[in-house]
N, CA, C and O of each residue as an XYZ file, in Angstrom:
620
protein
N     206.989    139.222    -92.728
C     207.805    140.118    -93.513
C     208.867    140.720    -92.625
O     208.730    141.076    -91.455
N     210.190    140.784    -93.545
C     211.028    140.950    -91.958
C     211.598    142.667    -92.468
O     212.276    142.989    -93.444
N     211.046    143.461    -91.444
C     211.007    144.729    -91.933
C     212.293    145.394    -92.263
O     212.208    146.509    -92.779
N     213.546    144.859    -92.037
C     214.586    144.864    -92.445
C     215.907    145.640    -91.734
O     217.070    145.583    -92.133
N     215.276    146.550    -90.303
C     216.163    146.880    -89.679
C     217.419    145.689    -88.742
O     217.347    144.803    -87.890
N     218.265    146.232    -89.390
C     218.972    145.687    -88.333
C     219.337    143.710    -89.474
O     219.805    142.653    -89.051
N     218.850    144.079    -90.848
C     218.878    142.603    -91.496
C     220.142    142.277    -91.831
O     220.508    141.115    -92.009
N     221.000    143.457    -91.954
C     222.420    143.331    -92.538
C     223.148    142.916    -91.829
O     223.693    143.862    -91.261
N     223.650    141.674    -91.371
C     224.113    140.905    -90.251
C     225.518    141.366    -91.049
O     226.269    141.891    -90.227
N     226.168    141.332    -92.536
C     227.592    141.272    -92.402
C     228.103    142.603    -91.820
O     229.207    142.734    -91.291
N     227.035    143.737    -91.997
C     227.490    145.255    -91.818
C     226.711    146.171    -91.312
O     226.204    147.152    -91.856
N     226.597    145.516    -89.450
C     225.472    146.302    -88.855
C     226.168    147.785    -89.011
O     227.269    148.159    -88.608
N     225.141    148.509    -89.740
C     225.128    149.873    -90.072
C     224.326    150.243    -89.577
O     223.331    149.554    -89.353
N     224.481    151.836    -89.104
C     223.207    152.568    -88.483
C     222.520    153.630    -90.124
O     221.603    154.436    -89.970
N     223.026    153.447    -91.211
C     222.745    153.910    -92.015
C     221.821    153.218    -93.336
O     221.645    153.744    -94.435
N     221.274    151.818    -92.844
C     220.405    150.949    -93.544
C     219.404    151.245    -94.113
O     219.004    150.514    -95.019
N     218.481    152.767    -93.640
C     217.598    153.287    -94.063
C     216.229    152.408    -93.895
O     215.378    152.608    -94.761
N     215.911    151.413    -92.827
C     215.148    150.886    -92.184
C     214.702    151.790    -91.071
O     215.423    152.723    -90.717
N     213.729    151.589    -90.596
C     213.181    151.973    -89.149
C     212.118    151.323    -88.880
O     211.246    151.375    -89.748
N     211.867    150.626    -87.807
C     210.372    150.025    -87.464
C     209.540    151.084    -86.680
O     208.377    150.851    -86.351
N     210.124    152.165    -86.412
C     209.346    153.202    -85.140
C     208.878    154.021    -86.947
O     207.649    154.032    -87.021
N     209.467    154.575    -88.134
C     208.922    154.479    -89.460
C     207.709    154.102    -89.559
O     206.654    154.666    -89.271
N     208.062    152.595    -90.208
C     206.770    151.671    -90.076
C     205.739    151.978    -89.307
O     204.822    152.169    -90.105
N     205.333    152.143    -88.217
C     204.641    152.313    -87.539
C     203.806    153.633    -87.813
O     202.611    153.667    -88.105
N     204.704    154.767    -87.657
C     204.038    156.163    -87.633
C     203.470    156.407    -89.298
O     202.651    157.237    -89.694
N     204.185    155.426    -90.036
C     203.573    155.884    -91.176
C     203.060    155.028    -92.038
O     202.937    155.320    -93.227
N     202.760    154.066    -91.622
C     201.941    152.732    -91.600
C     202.618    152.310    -93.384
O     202.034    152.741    -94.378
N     203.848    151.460    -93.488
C     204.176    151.217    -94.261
C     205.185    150.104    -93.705
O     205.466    149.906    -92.522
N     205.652    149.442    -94.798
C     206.629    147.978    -94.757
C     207.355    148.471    -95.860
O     206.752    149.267    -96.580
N     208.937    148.071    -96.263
C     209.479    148.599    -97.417
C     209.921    147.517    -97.830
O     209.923    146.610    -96.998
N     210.357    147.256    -98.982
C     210.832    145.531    -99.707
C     211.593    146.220   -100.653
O     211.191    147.156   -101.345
N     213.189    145.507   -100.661
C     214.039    146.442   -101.607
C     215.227    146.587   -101.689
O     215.782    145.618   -101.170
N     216.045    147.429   -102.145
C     217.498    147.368   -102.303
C     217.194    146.916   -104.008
O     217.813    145.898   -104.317
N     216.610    147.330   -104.785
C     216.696    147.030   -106.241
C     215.562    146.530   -106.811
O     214.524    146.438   -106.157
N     215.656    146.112   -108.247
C     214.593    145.058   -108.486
C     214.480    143.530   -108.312
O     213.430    142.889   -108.261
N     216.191    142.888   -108.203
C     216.516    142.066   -108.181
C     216.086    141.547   -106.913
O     215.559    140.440   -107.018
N     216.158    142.076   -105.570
C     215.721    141.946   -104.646
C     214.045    141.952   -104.352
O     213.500    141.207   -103.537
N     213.509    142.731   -105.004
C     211.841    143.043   -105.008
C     211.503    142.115   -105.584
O     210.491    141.654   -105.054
N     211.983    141.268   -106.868
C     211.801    140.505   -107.712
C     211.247    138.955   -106.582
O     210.143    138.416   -106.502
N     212.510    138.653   -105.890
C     212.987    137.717   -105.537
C     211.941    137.718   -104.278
O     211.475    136.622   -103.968
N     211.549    138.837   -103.553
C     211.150    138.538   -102.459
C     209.468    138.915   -102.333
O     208.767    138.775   -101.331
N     209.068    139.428   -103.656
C     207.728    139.098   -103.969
C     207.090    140.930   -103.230
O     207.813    141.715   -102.616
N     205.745    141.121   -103.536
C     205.603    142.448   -102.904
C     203.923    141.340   -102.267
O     203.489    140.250   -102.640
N     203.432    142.354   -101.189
C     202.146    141.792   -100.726
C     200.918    142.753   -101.666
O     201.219    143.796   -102.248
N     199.542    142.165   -101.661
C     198.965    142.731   -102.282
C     197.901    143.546   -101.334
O     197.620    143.161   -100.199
N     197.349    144.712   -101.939
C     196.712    144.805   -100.717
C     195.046    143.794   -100.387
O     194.557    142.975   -101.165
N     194.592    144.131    -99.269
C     194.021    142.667    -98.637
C     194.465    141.652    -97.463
O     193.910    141.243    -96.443
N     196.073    141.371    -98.245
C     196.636    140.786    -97.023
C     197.142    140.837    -95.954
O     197.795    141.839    -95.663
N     197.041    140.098    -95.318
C     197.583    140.239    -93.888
C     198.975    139.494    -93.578
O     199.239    138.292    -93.614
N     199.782    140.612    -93.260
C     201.069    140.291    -92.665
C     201.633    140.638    -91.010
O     201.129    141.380    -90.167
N     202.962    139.724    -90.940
C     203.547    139.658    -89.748
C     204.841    140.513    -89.733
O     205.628    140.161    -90.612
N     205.291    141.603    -88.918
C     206.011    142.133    -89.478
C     207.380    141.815    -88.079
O     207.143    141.866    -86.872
N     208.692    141.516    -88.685
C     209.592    140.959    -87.842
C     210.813    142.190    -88.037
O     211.046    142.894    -89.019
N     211.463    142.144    -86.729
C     212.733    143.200    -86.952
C     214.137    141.768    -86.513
O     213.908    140.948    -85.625
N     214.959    141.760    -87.012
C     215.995    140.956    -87.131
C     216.333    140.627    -85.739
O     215.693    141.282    -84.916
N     217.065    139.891    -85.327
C     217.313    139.664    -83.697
C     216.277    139.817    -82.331
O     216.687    139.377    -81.258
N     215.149    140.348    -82.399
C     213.856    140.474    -81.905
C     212.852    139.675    -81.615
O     212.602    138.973    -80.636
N     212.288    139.894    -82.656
C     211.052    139.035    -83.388
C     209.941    139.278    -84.011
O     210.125    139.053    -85.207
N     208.686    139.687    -83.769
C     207.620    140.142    -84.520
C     207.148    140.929    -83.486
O     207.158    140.672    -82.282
N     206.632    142.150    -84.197
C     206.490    143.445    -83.516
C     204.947    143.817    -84.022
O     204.132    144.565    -83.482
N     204.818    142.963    -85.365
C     203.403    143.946    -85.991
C     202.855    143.187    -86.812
O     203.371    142.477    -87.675
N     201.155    143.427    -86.379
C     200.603    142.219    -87.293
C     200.002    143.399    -87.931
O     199.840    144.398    -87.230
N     199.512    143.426    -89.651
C     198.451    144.557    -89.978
C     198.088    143.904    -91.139
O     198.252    142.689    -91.240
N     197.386    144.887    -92.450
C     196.818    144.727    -93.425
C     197.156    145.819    -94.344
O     197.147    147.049    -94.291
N     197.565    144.601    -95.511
C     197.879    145.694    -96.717
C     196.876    146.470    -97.323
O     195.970    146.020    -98.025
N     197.076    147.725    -97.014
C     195.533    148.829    -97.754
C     196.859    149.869    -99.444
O     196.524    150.628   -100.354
N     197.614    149.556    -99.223
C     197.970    150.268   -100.655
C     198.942    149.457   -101.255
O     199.781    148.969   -100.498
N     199.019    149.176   -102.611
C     199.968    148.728   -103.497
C     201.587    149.203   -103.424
O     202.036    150.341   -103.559
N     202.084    148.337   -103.246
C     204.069    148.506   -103.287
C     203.877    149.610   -104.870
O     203.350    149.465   -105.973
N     204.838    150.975   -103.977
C     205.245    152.092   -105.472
C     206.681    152.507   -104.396
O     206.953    152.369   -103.204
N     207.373    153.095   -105.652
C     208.942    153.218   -104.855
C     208.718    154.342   -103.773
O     207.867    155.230   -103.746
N     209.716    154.048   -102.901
C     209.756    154.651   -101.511
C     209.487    155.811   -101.563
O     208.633    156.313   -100.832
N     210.335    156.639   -102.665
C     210.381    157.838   -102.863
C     208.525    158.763   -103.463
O     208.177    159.942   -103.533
N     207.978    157.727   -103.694
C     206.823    158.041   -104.511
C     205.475    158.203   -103.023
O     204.480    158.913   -102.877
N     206.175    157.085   -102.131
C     205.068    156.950   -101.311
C     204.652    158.038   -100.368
O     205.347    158.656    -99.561
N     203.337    158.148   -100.642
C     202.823    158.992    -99.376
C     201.650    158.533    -98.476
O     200.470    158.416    -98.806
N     202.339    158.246    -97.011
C     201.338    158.120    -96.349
C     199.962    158.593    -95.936
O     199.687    159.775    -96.144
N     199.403    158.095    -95.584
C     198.133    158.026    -95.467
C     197.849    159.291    -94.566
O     198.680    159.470    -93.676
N     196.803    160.204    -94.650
C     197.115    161.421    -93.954
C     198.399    162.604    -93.641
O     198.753    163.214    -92.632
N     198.961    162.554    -95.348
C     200.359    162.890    -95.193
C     200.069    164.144    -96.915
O     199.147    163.888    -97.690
N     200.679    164.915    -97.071
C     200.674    165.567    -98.451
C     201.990    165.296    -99.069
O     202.155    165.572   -100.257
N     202.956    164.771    -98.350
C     204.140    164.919    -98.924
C     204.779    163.234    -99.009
O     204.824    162.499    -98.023
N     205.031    163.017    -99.766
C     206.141    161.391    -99.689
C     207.185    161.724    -98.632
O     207.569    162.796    -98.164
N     207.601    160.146    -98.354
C     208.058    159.641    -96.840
C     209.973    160.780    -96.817
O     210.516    161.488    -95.968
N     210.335    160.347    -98.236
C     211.503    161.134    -98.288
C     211.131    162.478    -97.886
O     211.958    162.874    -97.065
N     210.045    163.530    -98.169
C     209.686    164.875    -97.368
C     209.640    164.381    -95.883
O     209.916    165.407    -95.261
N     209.445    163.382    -94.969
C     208.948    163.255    -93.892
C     209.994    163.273    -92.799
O     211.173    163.123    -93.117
N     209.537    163.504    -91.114
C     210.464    163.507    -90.529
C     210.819    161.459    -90.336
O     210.073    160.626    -89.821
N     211.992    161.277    -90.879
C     212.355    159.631    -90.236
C     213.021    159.253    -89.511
O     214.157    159.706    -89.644
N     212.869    158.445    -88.558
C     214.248    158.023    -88.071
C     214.733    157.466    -88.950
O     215.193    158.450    -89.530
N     215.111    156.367    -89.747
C     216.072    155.705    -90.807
C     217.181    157.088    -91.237
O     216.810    158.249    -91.409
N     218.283    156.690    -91.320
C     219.001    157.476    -92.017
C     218.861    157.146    -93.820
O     219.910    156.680    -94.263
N     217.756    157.319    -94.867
C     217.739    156.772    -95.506
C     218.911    157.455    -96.891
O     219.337    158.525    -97.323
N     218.974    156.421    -97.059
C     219.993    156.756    -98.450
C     219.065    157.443    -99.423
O     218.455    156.731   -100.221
N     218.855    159.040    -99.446
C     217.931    159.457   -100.779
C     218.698    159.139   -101.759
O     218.060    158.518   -102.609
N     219.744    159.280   -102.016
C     220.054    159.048   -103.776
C     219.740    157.692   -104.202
O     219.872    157.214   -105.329
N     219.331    157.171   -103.203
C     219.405    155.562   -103.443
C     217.817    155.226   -104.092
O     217.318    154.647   -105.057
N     217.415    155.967   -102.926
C     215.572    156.094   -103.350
C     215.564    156.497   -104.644
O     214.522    156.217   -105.236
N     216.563    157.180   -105.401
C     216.236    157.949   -107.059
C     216.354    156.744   -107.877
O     215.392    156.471   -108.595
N     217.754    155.699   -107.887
C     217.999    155.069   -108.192
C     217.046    153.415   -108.569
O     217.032    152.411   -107.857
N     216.462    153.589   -109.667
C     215.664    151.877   -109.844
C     216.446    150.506   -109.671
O     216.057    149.343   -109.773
N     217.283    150.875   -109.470
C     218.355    149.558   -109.738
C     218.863    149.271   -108.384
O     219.471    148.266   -108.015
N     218.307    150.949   -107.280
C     218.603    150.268   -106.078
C     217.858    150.685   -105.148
O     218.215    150.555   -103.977
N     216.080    151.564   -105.653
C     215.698    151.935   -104.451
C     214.774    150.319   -103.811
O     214.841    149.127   -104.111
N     214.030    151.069   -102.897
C     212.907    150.284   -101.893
C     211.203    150.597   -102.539
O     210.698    151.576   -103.089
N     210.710    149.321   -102.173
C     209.260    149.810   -102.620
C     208.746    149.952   -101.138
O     209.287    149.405   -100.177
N     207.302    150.995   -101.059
C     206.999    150.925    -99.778
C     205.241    150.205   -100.344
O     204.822    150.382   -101.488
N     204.555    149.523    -99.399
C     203.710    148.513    -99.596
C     202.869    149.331    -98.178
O     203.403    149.150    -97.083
N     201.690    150.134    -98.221
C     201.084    150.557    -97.245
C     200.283    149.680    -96.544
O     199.579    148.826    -97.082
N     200.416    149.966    -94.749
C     199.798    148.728    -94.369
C     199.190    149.520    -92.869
O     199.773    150.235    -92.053
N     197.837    149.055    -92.940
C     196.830    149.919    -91.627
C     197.357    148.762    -90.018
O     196.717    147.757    -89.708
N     198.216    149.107    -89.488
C     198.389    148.353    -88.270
C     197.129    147.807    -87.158
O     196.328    148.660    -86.774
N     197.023    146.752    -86.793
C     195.729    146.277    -85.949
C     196.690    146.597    -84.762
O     196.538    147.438    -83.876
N     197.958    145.515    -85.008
C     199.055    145.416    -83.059
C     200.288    145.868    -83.961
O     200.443    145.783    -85.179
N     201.156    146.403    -82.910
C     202.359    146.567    -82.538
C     202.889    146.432    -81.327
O     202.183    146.803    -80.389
N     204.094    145.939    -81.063
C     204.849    146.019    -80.361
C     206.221    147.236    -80.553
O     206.432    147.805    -81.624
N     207.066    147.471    -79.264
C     207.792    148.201    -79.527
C     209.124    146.720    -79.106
O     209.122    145.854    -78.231
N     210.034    147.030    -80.154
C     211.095    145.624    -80.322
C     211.309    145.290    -79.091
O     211.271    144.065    -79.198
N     211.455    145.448    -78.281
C     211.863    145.210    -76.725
C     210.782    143.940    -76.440
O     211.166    142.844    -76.031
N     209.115    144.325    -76.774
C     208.335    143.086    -76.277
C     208.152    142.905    -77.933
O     207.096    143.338    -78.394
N     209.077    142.314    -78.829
C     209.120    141.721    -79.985
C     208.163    139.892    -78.991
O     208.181    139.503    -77.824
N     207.668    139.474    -79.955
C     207.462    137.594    -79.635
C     208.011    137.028    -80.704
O     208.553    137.470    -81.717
N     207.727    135.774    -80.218
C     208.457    134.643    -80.781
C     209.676    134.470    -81.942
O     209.628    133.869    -83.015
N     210.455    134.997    -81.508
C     211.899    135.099    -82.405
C     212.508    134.201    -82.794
O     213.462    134.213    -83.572
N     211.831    133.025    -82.101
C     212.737    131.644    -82.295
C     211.706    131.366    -83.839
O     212.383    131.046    -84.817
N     210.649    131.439    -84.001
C     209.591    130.990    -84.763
C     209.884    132.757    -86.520
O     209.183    133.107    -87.469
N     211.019    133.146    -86.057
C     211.319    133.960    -87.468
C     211.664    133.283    -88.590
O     212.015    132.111    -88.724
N     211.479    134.444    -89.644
C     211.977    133.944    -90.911
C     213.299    134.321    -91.607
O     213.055    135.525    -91.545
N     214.454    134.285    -92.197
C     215.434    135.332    -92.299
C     214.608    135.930    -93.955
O     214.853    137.072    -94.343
N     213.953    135.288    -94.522
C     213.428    136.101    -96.187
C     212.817    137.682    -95.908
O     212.404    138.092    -94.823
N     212.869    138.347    -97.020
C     212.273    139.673    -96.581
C     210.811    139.084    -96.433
O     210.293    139.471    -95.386
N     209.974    138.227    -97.217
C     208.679    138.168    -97.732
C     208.418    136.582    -97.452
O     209.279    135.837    -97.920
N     207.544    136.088    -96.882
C     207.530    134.650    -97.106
C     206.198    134.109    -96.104
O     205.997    134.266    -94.900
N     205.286    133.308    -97.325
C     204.253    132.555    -97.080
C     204.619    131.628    -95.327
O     205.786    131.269    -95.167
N     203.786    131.381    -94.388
C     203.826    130.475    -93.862
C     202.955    129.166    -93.821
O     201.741    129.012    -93.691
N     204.254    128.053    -94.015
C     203.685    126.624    -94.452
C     203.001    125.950    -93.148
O     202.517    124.820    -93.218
N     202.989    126.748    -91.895
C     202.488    125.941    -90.713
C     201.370    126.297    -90.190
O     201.625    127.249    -89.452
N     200.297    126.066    -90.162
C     198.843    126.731    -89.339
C     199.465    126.903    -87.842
O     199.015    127.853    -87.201
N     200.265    126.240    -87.334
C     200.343    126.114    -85.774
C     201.015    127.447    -86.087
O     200.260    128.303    -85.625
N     201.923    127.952    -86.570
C     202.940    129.522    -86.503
C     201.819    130.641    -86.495
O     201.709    131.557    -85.680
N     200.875    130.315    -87.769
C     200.210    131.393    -87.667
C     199.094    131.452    -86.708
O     198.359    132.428    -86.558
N     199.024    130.383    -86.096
C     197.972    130.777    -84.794
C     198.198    131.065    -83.756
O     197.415    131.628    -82.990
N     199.845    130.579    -83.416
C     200.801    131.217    -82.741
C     200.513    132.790    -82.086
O     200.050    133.342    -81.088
N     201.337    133.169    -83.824
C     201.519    134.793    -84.153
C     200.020    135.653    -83.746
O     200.007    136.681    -83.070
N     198.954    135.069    -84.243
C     197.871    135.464    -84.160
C     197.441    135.713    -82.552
O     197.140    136.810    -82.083
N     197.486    134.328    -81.751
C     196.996    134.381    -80.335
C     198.084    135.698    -79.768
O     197.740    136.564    -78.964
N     199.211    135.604    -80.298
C     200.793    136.926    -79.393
C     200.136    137.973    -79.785
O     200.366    138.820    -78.921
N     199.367    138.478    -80.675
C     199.211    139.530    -81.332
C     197.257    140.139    -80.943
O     196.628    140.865    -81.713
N     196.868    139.753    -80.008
C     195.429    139.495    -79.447
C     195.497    140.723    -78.824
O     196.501    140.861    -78.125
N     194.539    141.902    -78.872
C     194.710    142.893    -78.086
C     195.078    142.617    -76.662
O     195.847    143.338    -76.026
N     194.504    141.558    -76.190
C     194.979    141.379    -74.708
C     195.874    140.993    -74.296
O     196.021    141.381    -73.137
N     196.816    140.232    -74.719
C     198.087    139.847    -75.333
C     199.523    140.961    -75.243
O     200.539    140.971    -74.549
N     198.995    141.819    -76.303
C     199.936    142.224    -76.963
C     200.344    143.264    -75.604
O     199.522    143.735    -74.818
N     201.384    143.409    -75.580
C     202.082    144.273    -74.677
C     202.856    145.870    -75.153
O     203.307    146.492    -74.191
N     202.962    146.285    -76.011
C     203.435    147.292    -76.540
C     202.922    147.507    -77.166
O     203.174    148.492    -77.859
């Protein structure tokens, strides 16, 4: 899942309303920019296990989905009383955007096993550019899996 900072290759903006240091502290993945986009790029359910990639990098975070995709604005993390829009973020996120159905983000809660911090991102050559997407190769995901080994993992 490619967590989406930094995805807007025509208009690197610092105002994308992504953050992977986010992600992390508040154990969430976001899928979005509308429905058309959510539609298209599928949400995870919880159960599964995903790879989480930052654009130009590579994969930073392997974890498990523990809560159902609800809009950004709705979500509240896990040990949190308030939704992520109350929270401190780095993302500069677009709130009016979060109000908006036609153009917010869903957030999809997810309990982290590894992270990396983007700097020791792995295998970048082996990314995906989709927000969301099955992998068709056992060798990738055993790959991802062995990079992502507590002993392994470096960040």
């Amino acid at each position: 899942m490619n967590v989406g900072e930094g995805a807007n290759l025509k208009r690197q903006r610092e105002d994308e309303g992504r953050s992977w240091e986010d992600c992390v502290k508040y154990g969430f993945v976001a899928i979005g920019g509308g429905e058309p986009w959510i539609t298209k790029a599928g949400t995870p359910v919880e159960g599964d296990f995903l790879f989480a990639y930052v654009s130009k990098h590579g994969y930073v975070g392997y974890g498990q989905v523990v809560a159902q995709a609800v809009p950004f604005k709705d979500f509240v993390p896990i040990d949190h009383k308030e939704s992520l829009l109350h929270l401190d973020l780095q993302a500069n996120v677009q709130r009016e955007r979060m109000q908006d159905q036609a153009r917010w983000d869903m957030c999809v809660g997810v309990r982290w096993i590894t992270t990396l911090e983007r700097e020791h991102a792995v295998l970048a050559s082996m990314a995906r550019i989709q927000a969301l997407c099955a992998f068709r190769q056992e060798r990738t995901v055993d790959e991802l899996l062995k990079a992502f080994e507590p002993d392994n993992a470096t960040g």
